[in-house]
C-alpha positions in Angstrom: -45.1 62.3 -58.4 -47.6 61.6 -55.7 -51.1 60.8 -56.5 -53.6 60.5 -54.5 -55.4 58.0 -53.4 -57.1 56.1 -50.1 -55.2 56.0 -47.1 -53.6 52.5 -46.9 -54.9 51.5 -50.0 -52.4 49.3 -52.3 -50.9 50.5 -55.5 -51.4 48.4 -58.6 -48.0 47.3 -59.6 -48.7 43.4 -59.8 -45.8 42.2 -59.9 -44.4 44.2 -56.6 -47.6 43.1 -54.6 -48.0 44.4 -50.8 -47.0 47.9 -52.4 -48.3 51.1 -50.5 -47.9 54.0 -49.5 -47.1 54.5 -45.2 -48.3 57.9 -45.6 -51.5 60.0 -45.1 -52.4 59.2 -41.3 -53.0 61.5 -38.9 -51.0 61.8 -35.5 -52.3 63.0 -31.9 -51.4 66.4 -32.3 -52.9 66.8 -35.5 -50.7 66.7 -38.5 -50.7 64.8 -40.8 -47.7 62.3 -42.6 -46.9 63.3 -45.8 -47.8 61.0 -48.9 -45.5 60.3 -51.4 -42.6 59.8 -49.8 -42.5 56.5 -48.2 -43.6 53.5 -49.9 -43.0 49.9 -48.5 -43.3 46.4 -50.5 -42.2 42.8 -51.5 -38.6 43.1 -53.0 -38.5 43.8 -56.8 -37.0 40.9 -57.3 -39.6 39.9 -59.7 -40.8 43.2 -61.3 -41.9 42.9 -64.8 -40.9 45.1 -67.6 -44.7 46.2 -68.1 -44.5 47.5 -64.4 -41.4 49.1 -64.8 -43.3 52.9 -65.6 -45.6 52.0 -62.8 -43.0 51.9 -60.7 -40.8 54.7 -62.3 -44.1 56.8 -61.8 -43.6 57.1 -58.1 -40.1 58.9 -58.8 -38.5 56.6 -55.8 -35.0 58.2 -55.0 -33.4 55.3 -52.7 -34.5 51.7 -52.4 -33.9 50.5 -48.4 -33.6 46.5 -48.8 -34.0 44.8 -45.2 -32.9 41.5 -46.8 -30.1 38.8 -45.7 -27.1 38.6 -48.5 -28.3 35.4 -49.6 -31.7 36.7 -50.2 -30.5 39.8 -52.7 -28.3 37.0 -54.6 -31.2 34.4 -55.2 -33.1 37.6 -56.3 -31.9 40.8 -56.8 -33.5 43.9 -56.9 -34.8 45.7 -60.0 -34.0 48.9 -58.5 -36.4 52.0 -60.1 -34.4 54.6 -62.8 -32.3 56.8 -60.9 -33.0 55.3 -57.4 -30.4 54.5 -55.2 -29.9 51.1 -53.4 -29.3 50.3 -50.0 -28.8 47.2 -48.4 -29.3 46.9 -44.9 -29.1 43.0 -43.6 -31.4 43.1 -40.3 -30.9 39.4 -39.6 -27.1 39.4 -40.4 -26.1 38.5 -37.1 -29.2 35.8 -36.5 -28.6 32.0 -36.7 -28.3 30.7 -40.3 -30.5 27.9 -39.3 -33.5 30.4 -38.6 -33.2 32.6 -41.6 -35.2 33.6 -43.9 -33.5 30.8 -46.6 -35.2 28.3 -44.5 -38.5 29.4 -45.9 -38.2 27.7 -49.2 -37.8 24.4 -47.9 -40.5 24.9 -46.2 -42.8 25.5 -48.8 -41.6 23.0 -50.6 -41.4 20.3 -48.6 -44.8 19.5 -46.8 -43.4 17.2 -44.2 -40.5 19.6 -42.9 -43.1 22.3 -42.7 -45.4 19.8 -40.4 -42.3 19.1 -38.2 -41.0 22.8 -37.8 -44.3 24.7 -37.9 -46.5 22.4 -36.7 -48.3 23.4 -32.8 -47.5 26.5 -33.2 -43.7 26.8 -34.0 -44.8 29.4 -36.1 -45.7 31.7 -34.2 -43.5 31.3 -31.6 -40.7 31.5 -34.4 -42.1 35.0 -35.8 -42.6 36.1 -32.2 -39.3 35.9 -31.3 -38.1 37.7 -34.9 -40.2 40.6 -33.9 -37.7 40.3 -30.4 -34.6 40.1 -32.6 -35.9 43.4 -34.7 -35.8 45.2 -31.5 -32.4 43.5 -29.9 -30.4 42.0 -32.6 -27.2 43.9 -33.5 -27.4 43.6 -36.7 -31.4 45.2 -36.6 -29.9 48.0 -34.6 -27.3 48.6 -37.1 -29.5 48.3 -40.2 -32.7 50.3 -38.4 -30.0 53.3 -37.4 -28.8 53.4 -40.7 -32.2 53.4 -42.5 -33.7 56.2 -40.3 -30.6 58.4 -40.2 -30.5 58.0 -44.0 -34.4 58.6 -44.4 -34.4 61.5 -42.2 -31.9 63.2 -45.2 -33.0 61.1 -48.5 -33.9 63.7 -51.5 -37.2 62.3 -52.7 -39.4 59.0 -52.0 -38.4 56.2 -50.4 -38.7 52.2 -50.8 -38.7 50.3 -48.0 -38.8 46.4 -48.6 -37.9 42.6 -47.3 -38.8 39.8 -49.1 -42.6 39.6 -48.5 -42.9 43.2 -47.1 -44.3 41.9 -43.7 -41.8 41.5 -40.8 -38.7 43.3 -41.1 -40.3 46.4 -43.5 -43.9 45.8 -40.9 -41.6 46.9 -38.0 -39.4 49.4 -39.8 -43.1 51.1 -40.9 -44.4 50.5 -37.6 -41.8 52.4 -35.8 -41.7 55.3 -37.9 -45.3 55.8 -38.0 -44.8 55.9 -33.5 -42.3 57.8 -33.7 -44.2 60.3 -35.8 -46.9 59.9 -33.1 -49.3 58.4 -35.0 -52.0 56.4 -32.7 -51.2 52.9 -32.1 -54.5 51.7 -33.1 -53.5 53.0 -36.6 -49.9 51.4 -36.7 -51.8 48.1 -36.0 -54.0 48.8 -38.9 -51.7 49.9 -41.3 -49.8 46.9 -40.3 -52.4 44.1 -41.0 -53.3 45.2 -44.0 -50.6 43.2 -45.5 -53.2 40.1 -44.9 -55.2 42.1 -47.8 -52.5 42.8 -49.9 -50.3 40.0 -49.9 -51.8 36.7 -48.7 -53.7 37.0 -52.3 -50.6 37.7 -54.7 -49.3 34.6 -52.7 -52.1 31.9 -54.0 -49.9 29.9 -55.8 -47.5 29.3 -53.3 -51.0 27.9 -51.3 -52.1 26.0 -54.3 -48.4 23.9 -54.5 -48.3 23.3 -51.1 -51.6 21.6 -51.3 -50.9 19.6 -54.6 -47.6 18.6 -52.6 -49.8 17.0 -49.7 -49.6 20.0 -47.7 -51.7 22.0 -45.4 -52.3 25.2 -46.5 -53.2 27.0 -43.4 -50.0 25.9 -41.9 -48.9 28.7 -44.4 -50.9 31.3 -43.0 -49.3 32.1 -40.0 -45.8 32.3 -41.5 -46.7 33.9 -44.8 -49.7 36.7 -43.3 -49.1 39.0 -40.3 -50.9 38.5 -36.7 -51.2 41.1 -34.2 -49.5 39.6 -31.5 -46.0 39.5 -33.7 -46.2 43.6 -33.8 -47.3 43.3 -30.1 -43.9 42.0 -29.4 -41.8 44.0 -30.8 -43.6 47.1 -29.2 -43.9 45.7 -26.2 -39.9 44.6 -26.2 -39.3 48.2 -27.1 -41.1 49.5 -24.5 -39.4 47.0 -22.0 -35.7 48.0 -23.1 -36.3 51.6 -23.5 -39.8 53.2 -22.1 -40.9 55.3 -25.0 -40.6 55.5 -28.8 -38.1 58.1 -28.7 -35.7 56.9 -26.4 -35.4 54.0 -28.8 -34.7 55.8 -31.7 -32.2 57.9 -29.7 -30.9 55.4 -27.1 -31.7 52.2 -28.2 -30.6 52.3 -32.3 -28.5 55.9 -31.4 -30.4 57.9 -34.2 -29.4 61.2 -33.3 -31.9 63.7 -31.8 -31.0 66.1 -34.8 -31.9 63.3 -36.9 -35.2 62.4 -35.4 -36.1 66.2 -35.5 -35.5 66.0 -39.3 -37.2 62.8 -40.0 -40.3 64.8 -38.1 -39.9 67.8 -40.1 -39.8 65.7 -43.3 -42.6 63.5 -43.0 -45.3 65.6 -41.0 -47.4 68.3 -42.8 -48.7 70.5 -39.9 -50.8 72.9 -42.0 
């Protein structure tokens, strides 16, 4: 069931926080991408049983986890009644030492976050992630397989990482181009993870700090920046000119497939 509600504006399942809808913004030719069917958030890892008919209420049909194996064993999904679930490991094919595993020791161990994040290492280590999302195998693979599936999915969609800010950010980000929304928009819908996460996260802020630690060392690695999403379009539009010819050329989503995904998501009355 779709309700409405603001474009962008975050749906009040606490324990899933970073939890909207991608719909309801408008593209350059005018329509309009349909709300209601595709949702993006932290896993559900952590979903609590009085969310559980908050989350049922959105009748989601397949859940699209972006996640490394290791992160759906240390917390699996609470997948919605009925939904389908389907992992698709983006970083599978990245160094061990760089994924997203590391994170934990980073948060809880103030001195290893100085010496790996310090001078920005952060951002340089999310800017090249937003590369790999674009050029790793194992992106291509998973990307492909979550737009040719989304393009033919019976009912709303989940899309989700961990956090809900990198790997679902550019999954979002690419659909919403690819539906010709304006970029200005993508970046917006994009940043508003700052609103919607960085909050739900203050106690992860608050140990650091009682553990000796910085906390706007955090901010960088656990919020969203422009100049990641920057990357990763630009990167696209180094390797393969346009939007489309990514989808087509660069992850092989078939043209059929892109037509469908359009006809899908778009409203055009």
């Amino acid at each position: 069931m779709s309700i409405s509600r603001p474009v962008g504006s975050p749906i009040p399942v606490s324990s899933v926080p970073n939890l909207r809808d991608a719909g309801g913004y408008r593209t350059a030719d005018g329509a309009v991408v349909r709300t209601g069917l595709i949702y993006r958030s932290t896993d559900l890892g952590q979903l609590t049983d009085s969310d559980v008919p908050a989350l049922d209420a959105l009748g989601i049909a397949a859940v699209y986890d972006l996640r490394t194996v290791a992160e759906r064993e240390n917390r699996p999904d609470r997948v919605p009644a009925g939904a389908k679930e389907v992992p698709l490991d983006v970083l599978a094919d990245r160094d061990p030492s760089a994924a997203p595993a590391m994170l934990q020791k980073l948060l809880e161990d103030p001195r290893l976050a100085e010496q790996l994040l310090g001078e920005g290492e952060t951002s340089t280590h999310l800017l090249n992630s937003y590369r790999e999302f674009v050029e790793l195998p194992s992106a291509v693979t998973a990307y492909r397989a979550l737009y040719t599936d989304l393009a033919h999915v019976e009912g709303p969609a989940l899309i989700h990482c961990t956090t809900g800010k990198d790997r679902t950010g550019w999954a979002v980000a690419a659909l919403l181009l690819l539906l010709g929304v304006d970029e200005g928009q993508v970046f917006e819908e994009y940043l508003l993870t700052n609103e919607q996460l960085l909050p739900a996260l203050a106690p992860i802020f608050d140990r650091f700090r009682a553990h000796g630690g910085n906390p706007d060392l955090l901010l960088p690695l656990l919020g969203v920046r422009r100049e990641y999403l920057e990357v990763a379009v630009g990167r696209m539009r180094a390797d393969f000119g346009d939007i489309e010819t990514y989808f087509t050329r660069g992850l092989g989503v078939g043209a059929e497939d892109v037509a469908a995904l359009r006809s899908r998501l778009l409203n055009r009355d």
